[in-house]
N, C-alpha and C positions, 0 to 999 in steps of 0.2 A: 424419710425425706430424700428427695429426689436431686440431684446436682446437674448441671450438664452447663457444657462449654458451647457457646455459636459462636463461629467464624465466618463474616462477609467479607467477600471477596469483591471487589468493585474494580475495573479494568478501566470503564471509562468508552466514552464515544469513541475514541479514536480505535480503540479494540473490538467496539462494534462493527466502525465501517471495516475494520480490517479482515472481519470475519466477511462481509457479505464481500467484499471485493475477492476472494478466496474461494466462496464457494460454501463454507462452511456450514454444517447442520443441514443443508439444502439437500432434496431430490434430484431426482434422475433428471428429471427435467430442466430443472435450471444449472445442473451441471453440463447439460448438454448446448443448453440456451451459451451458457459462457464460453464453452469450446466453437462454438460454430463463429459466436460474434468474434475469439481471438483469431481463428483461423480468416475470417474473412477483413481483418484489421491489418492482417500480413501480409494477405494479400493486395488490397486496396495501397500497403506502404511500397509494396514491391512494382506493382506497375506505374506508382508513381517516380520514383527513382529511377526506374527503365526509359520512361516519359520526359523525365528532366536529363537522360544522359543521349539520350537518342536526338532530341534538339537541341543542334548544334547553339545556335541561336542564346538558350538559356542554360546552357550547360555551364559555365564558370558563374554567370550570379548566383544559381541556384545551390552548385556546390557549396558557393561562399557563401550562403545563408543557413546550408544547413552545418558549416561548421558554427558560425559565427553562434547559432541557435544551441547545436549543441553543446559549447564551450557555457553559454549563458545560464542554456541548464544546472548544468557543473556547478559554477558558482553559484547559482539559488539555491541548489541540494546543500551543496557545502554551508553557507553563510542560516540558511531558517533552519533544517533538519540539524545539521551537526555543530552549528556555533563555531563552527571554523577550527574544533579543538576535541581531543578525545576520542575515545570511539566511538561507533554508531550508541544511539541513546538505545534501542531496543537492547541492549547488551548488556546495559545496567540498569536498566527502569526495573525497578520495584513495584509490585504489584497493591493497589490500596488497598489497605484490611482494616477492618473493625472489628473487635473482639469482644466479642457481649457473654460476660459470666452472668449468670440468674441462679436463683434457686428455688427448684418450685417449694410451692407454700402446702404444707399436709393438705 
């Protein structure tokens, strides 16, 4: 008579999109597809930035939108992702398991 232990492991959507946002399991090809889209995202944020400092014109609203924006940011990370309290969740999240004992039958 035969015994054996299965362990599922379930991570959840959120661990999926995390994988494809990463890269993970993927080819050459779409590692490369993600590198060319971050590099051309830095660059597209860099001549923006260049472009709001260079005219004089919109040079303080825009600074003061991108702080104001990115203070807003801040506080949405802090208040949905972390509850305002603790550490980051990835840090304690537990991963979901089912544990299925069987025993095969003669």
């Amino acid at each position: 008579m035969a015994h054996y232990d299965v362990t599922i492991v379930s991570h959840g959507f959120v661990a999926l999109i995390n994988d494809l946002h990463k890269g993970r399991d993927s080819g050459g090809g779409l590692e490369l597809v993600i590198d060319v889209t971050a590099v051309l995202l830095v660059i597209s944020s860099l001549t923006g930035v260049w472009l709001l400092l260079y005219i004089k014109r919109k040079r303080a609203s825009g600074l003061w939108t991108g702080v104001i924006g990115t203070l807003l940011l801040f506080a949405v990370y802090w208040w949905a992702v972390r509850g305002g309290r603790g550490p980051h969740p990835t840090l304690v999240r537990r991963a979901k398991t089912d544990t299925v004992n069987q025993t095969a039958l003669p």
